[in-house]
C-alpha positions as CSV (number, residue, x, y, z in Angstrom):
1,X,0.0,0.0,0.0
2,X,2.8,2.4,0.4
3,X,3.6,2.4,-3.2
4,X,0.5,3.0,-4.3
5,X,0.0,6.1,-1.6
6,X,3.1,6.9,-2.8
7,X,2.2,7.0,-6.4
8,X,-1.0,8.3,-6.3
9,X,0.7,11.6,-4.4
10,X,2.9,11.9,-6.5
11,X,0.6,11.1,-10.1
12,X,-1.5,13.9,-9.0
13,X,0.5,16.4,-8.2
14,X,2.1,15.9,-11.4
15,X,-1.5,15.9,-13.3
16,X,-2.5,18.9,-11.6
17,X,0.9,20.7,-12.3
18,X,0.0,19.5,-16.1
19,X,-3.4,20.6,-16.2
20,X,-2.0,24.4,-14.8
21,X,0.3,24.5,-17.4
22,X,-1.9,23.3,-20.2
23,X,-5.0,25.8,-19.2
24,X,-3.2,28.7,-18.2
25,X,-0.7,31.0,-19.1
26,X,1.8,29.8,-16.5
27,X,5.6,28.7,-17.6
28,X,6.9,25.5,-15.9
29,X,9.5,27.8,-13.6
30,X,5.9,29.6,-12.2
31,X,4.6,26.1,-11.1
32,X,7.4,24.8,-10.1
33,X,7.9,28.5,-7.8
34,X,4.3,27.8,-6.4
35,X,5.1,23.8,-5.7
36,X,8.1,25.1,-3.5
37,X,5.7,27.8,-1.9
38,X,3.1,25.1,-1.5
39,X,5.9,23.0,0.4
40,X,6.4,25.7,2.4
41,X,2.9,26.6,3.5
42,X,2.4,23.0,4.5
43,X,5.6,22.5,6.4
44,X,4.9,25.9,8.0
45,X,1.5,24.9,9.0
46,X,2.7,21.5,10.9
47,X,0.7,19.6,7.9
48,X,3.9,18.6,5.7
49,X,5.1,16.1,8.6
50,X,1.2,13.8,8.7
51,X,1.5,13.8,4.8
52,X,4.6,12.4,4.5
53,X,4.0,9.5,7.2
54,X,1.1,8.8,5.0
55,X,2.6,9.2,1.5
56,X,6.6,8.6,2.5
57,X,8.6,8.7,-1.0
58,X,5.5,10.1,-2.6
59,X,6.0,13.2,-1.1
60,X,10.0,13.4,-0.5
61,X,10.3,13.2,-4.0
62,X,8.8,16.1,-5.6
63,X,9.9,19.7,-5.5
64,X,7.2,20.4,-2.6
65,X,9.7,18.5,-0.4
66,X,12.1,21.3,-1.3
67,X,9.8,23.9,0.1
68,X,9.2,22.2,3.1
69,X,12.8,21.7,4.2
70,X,13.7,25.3,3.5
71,X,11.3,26.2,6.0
72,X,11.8,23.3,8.7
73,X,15.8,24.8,8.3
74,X,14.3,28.2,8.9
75,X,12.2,27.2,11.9
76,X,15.3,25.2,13.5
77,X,17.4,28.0,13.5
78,X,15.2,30.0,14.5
79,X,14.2,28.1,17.5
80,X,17.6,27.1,18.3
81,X,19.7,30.5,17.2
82,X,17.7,33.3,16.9
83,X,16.1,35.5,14.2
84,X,19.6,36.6,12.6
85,X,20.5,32.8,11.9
86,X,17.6,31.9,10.0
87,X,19.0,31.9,6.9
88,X,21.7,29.6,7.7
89,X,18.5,27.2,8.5
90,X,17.3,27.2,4.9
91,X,20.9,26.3,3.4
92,X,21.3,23.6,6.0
93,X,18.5,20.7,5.2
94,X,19.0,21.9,1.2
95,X,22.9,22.3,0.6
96,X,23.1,19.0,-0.8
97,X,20.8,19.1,-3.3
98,X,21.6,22.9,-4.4
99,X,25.5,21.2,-4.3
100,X,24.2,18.5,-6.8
101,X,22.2,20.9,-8.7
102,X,25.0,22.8,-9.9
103,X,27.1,19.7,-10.1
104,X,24.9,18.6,-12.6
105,X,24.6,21.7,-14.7
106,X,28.2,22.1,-14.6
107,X,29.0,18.6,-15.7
108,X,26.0,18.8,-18.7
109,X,27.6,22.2,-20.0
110,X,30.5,20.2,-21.2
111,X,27.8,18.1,-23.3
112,X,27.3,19.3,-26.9
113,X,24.6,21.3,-27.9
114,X,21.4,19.2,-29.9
115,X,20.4,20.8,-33.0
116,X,16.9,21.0,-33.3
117,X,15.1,21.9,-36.6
């Protein structure tokens, strides 16, 4: 049952994010902008935490997850540091995949360029 909770998740989040871009004027960099704020929202409102007990991978994977730790760093360091470390929090749950991110880009820029007609 936990892959198909998982999958489920995951399928519609990607089906809605399909059906935004299809019916609206939205570019995939907004919808992916308003997964990460959804992310947020739900981390910041103690719901992310019950969803992903539920959905496990289904939820870790997708670009909400993203959202969510930015703000769980944020609310760390905030409880733990103080207002003026805050920032630090968001860097510290996501260095890894911002590291891997531009690890990847850096590695695909030495690929040639595709012609397209």
């Amino acid at each position: 049952m936990t892959y198909l909770y998982a999958f489920l998740f995951s399928g519609t989040i990607c089906v809605l994010g399909e059906l935004v871009y299809k019916f609206t004027k939205l570019t995939p960099g907004h919808i992916t902008s308003i997964l990460v704020v959804i992310g947020s929202i739900l981390e910041g409102c103690g719901i992310y935490e019950p969803l992903k007990k539920v959905f496990k991978g289904g939820i870790s994977s997708l670009i909400i997850n993203f959202g969510a730790l930015i703000t769980k760093g944020f609310n760390e360091m905030y409880d733990n540091k103080g207002i003026l470390f805050i920032f630090n929090g968001g860097f510290y749950y996501t260095s890894a995949v911002i590291s891997f991110t531009i690890f990847y880009s850096v590695i695909l820029s030495f690929l040639p360029k595709w012609k397209t007609k």
